[in-house]
N, C-alpha and C positions, 0 to 999 in steps of 0.2 A: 548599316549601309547596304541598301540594296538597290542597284540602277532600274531604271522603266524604260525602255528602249519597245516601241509603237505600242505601247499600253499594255507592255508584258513586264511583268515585278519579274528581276532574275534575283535568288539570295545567291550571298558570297558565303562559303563556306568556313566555319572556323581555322586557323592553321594547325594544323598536329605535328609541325617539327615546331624547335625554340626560335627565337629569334638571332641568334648569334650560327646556328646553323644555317636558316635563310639565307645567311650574309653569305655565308663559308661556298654555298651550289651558285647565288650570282654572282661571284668574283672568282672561280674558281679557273675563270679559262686565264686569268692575269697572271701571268708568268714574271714573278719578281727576282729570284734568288738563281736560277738557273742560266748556265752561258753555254753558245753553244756556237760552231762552225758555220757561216754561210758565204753565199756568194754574192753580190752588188746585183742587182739585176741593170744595172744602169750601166758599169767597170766594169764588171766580171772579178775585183776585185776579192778574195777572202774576206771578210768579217768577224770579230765576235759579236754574238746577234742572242736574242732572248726566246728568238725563235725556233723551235726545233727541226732538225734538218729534213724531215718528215711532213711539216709544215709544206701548205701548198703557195703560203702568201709568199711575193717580189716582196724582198727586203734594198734598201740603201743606205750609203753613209749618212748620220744622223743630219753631219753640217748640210751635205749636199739635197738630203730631205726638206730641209729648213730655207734651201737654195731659191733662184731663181733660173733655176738647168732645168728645168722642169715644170707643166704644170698641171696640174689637178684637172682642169678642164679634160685636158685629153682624152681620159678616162671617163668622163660622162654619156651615160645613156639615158634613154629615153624608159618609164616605165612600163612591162608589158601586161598591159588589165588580165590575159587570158592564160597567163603562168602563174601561180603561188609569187607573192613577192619574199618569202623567205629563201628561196633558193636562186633570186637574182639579188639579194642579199651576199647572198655567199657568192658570188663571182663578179660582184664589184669588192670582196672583201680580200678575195683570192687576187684579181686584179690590179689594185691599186698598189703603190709600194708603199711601205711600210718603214720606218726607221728602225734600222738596227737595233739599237737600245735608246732608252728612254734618255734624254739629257737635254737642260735647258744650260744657258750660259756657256761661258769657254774656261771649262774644267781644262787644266792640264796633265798631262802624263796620269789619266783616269779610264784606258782604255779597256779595265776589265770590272766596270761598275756600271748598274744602273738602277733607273729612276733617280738620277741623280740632278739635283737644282747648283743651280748658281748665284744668282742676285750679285747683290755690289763686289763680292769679293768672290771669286772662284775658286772650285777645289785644286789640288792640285797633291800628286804622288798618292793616289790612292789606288787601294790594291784589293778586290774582291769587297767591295762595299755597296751598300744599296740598301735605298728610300733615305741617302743622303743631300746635304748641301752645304757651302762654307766650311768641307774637311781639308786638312793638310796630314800628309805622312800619317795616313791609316791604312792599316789592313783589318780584312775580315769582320767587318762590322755591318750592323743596320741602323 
């Protein structure tokens, strides 16, 4: 596989890490298991949030992320040709809010888990759990 881009062959280099390593450096900024203090940028509220307090990203409450208090739009720009777009990247990234922890559906009494799903039946009374869904009365699991 080598691309031709205005009549120039560019090769691709072979890989010299494994493949399971690959995975490990592009997922590695996904924070699954770690909970940490923040504040709403919306409330001012407390949260526990996935984010580290160091972190520059506006976090909010999950529901009110999911809301309609808010919209997306707001935070739209316009692209600038004569800056790097990786670094307007990063301040639509900084920018936008972000949901405390990951959660689809209405988990109940599940406020120190996540990446946790829902579907027809919801969690409920779980306690440091995560990359869960459809748990009751767990703790410390994945």
């Amino acid at each position: 596989m080598s691309p031709v881009f205005n009549g120039t062959k560019y090769t691709i280099p072979s890989p010299t890490l494994a493949p399971v390593t690959r995975t490990q450096r592009r997922v590695a900024f996904r924070n699954e298991r770690f909970l940490y203090e923040g504040k709403s940028c919306f409330t001012g509220k407390t949260l526990v949030s996935m984010y580290h307090p160091e972190d520059e990203r506006k976090i909010c409450e999950t529901k009110l992320w999911h809301g309609d208090d808010w919209s997306a739009f707001d935070y739209g720009r316009k692209v600038d040709f004569n800056r790097p777009i990786f670094s307007q990247i990063k301040e639509i990234w900084r920018d936008v809010p972000m949901m405390t922890l990951y959660h689809t559906g209405d988990s109940e009494n599940c406020d120190y888990t996540n990446w946790f799903g829902g579907g027809k039946i919801a969690s409920k009374n779980c306690y440091l759990c995560f990359n869960g869904a459809n748990l009751e009365d767990c703790m410390f699991c994945k």
